[in-house]
C-alpha positions as CSV (number, residue, x, y, z in Angstrom):
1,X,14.1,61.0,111.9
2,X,16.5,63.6,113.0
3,X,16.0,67.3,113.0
4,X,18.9,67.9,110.1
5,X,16.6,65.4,107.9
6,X,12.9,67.2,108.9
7,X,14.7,70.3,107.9
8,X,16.2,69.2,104.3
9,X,12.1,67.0,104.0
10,X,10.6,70.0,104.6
11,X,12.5,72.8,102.9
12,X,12.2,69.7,100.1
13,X,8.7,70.4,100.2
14,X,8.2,73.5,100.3
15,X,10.7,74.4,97.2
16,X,8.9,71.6,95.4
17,X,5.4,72.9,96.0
18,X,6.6,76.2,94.5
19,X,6.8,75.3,91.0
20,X,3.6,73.7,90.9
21,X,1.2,77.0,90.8
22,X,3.2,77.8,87.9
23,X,2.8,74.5,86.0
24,X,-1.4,74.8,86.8
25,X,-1.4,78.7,85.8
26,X,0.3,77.7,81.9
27,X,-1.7,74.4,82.3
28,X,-5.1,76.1,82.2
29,X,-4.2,79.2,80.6
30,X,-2.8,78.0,77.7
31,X,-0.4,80.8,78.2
32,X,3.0,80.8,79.1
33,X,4.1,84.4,77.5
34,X,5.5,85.9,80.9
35,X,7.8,82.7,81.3
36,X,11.4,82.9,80.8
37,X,12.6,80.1,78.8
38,X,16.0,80.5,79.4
39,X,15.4,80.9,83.3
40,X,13.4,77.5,82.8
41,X,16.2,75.9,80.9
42,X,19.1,77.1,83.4
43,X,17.0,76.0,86.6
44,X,16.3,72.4,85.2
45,X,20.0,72.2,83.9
46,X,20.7,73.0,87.8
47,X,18.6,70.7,89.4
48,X,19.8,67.8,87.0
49,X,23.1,68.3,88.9
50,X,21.4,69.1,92.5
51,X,20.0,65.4,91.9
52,X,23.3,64.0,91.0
53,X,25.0,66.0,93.9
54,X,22.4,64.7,95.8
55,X,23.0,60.9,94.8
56,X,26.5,61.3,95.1
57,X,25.9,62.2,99.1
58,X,23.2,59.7,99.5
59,X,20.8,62.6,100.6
60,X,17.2,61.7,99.7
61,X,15.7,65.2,100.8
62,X,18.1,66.5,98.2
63,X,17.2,64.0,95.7
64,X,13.3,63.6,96.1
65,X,12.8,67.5,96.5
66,X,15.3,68.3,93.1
67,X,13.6,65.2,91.0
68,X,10.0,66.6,91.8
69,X,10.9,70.2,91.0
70,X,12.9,68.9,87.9
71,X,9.6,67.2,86.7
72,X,7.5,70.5,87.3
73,X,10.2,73.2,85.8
74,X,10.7,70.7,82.8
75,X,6.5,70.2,82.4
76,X,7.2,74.3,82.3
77,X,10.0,74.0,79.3
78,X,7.4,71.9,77.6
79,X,3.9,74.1,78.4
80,X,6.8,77.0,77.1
81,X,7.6,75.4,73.7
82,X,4.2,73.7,73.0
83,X,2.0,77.0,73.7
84,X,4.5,79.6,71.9
């Protein structure tokens, strides 16, 4: 693996890993009062196209970091809407 790729992997990860206190937090809380639906709505809209971009230049540390943040920031839309 070269050094470009460990970068993208690991930036991947780390971006990724962000949502996920967020998604536990509204999980167990039941709560999700403080979370911006449009913010929510806008970020997944932009990481649909991140993960085409990322298709369309055959970059899998663009596509597997922007599919598992899509997951977690749409699991956040959902946690929004469901716990109003």
């Amino acid at each position: 693996m070269d050094y470009a790729s460990l970068f993208g992997f690991t930036a991947a990860s780390l971006t990724s890993v962000a949502f996920f206190p967020q998604v536990v937090k509204a999980w167990r809380s039941k709560s999700t009062r403080d979370v911006s639906l449009i913010t929510f709505t806008i970020t997944c809209t932009g990481l649909f196209l991140w993960v085409v971009y990322g298709i369309y230049i055959n970059s899998m540390p663009v596509i597997s970091a922007n599919i598992v943040t899509l997951i977690l920031a749409i699991m956040i839309v959902i946690l929004k809407l469901k716990y109003k």
